[in-house]
N, C-alpha and C positions, 0 to 999 in steps of 0.2 A: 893615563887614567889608572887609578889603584884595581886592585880584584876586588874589593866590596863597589865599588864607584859602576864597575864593569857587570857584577854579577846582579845591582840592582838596576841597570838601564836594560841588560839581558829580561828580566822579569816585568820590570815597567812595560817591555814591548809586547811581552804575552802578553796582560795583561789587558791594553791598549786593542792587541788584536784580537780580543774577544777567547783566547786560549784558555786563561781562568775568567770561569762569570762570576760574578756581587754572588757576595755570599760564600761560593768557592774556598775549601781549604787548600791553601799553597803547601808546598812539599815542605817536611821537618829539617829544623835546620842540618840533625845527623844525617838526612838522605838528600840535601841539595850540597852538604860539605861533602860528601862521597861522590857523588854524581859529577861535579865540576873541577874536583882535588884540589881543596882551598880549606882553611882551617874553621870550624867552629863560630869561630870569636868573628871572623872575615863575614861567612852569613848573617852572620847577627846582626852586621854592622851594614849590611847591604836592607837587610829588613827594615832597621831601623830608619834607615835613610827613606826607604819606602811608606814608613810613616808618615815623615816628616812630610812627605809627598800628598800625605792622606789618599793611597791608593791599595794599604792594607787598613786591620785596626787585628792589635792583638787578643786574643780570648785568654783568659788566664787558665793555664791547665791546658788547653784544648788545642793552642797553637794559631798562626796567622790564617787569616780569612781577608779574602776580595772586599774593599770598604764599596759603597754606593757609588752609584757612576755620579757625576755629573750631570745636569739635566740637558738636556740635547734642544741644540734650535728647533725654534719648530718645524715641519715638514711645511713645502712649499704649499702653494693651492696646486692640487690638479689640472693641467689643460687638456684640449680635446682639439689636437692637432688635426685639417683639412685631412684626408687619404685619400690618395689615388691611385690608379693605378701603376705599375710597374712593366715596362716594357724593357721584354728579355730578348736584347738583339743578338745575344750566342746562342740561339736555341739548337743551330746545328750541331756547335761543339760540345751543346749540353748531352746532346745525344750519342756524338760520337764515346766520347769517355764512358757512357753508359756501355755502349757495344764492347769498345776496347776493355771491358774487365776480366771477360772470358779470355782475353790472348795470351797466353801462356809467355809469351816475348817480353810482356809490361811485369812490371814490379808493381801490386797493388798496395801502395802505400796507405789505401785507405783504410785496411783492414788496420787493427791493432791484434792481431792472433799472429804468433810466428809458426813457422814450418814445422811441424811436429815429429818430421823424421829425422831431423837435424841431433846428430849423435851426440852433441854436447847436453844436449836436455835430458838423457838418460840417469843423470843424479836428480833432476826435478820431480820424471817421472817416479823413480824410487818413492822418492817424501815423498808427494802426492798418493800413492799405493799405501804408504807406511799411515800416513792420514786418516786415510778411507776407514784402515782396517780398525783404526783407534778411537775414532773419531766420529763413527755413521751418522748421527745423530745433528753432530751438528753440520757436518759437511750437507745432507740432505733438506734440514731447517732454513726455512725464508728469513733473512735479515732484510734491513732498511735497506734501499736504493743505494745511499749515499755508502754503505759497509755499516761495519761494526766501530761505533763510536771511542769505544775504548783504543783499537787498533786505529784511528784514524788521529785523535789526540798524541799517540805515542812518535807515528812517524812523523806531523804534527810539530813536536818536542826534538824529533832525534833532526830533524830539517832546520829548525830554528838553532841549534846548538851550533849544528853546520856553516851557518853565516845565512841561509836562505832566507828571504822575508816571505813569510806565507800567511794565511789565516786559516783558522780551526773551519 
């Protein structure tokens, strides 16, 4: 497979996985030939192919943009599945692991917080201080659930470059 062959199936898959939405402007061909170290003429030629795909449409001046999706099957009908009840025959065990979270002997896996004494997090703690003192504002401000959209698109980008298949 060529680097334009490559860098437009790379794109078709953002794309696809909802990374750029219809409408969306895709990155300039000077910051996707920098971004992937491939020449000019190579993006342009992966865009174009992207055309031919009708999954961009060029703006003249303005650069490439997300063409219109496709129109989607329709959604099924709704059903309204029987429900019944749920008989929980480990209710012991459910209680035991509740108890066992206090014993200091278990590894509680469940948490996702690490040991905060643990000396190797002394550069984290640093930033994090260094943050605080630069940053109040935002550090103390309420963002979405989900994070900061901007940061979530970027790693996002840096996962998908990786080989990882993910969605926005």
């Amino acid at each position: 497979m060529t680097r334009y062959q490559h860098l437009a199936t790379l794109l078709a898959e953002r794309i696809e996985q909802g990374l750029y939405r219809h409408g969306e402007k895709l990155p300039s061909v000077r910051s996707l030939s920098q971004e992937h170290g491939v020449s000019i003429s190579t993006v342009q030629q992966a865009y174009q192919t992207l055309e031919t795909m009708k999954l961009i449409t060029p703006q003249p001046r303005s650069g490439y943009f997300v063409a219109q999706r496709k129109a989607q099957p329709p959604v099924p009908p709704m059903t309204r599945p029987v429900q019944r009840p749920v008989e929980i025959t480990q209710w012991d065990q459910v209680l035991d692991m509740l108890v066992a979270h206090s014993d200091s002997s278990i590894v509680p896996l469940s948490k996702s917080t690490p040991d905060v004494e643990t000396p190797s997090l002394k550069p984290l703690w640093r930033e994090l201080s260094r943050v605080v003192q630069h940053n109040l504002q935002t550090v103390l401000g309420y963002d979405l659930l989900a994070g900061q959209r901007v940061l979530r698109e970027q790693i996002a980008r840096l996962m998908l470059d990786s080989g990882s298949v993910v969605t926005a």
